[in-house]
C-alpha positions in Angstrom: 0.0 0.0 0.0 1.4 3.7 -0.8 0.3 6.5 0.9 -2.2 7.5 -2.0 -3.9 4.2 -1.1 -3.8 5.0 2.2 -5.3 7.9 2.0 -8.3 6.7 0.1 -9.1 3.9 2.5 -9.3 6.5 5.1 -11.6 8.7 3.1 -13.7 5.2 2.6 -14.1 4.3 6.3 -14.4 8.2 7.4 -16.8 9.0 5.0 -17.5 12.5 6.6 -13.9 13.5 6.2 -12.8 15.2 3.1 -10.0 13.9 0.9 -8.1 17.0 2.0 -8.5 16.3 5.6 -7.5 13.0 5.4 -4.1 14.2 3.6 -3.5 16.5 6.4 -3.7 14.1 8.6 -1.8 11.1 7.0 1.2 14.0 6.6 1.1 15.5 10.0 1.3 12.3 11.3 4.0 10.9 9.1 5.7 14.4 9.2 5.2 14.1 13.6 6.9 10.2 13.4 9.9 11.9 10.9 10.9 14.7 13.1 11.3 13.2 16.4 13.1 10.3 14.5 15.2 13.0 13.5 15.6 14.4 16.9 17.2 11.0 18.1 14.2 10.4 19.7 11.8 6.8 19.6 7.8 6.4 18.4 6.1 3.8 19.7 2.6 2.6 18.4 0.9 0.6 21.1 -0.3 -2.9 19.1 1.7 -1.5 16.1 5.1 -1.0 16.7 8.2 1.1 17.2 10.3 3.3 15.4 13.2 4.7 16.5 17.4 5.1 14.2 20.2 2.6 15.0 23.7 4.0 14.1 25.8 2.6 11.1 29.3 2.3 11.5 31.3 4.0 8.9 32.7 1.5 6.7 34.4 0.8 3.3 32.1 0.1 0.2 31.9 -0.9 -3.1 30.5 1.4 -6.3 28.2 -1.5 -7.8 28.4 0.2 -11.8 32.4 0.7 -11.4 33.3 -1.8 -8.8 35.9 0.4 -7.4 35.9 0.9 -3.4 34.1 4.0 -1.5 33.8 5.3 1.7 30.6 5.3 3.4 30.3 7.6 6.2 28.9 6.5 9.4 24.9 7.3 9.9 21.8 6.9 11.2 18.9 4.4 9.7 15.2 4.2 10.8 14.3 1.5 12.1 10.9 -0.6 13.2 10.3 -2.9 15.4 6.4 -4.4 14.9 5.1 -5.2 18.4 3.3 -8.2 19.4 -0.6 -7.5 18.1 1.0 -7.5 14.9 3.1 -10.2 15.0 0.8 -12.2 16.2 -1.8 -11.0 13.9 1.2 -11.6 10.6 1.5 -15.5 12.0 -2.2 -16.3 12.7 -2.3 -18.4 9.5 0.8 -20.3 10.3 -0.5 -21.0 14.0 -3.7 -22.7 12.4 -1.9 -24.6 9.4 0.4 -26.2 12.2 -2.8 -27.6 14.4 
């Protein structure tokens, strides 16, 4: 799902929002997770999830077209970690199929 798609589900369960709204709220949202990502700082979605960065190392790489080495500087990556509702939720099929 991209966040066009997104958008339009919301707009079909919240029929009383506009399309507009919905937009707003989809990028304040995303735009509110981004900035205190940003600010080293951790979001956490009860039932969801949690996003927060973990730091990369600098470290010696390769150009893939040329082949020849580059440095990579050292950096921070988002990263999620689903919680439980959701893991559970992903594996429900595989819980069944086993009984």
């Amino acid at each position: 799902m991209i966040r066009s798609e997104l958008v339009l589900k919301l707009c079909q369960d919240f029929p009383d929002l506009t399309q507009r709204e919905v937009e707003s709220v989809v990028g304040a949202v995303f735009d509110s997770i981004t900035d205190q990502l940003a600010q080293g700082g951790r979001v956490e979605l009860r039932g969801f999830g949690a996003f927060s960065t973990r730091k990369r190392d600098a470290r010696l790489g390769r150009n893939p077209r040329t082949g020849e080495s580059v440095e990579v500087d050292a950096k921070r990556v988002p990263y999620f970690k689903p919680g439980k509702e959701m893991r559970e939720r992903l594996n429900i099929n595989e819980v069944a199929a086993e009984l």
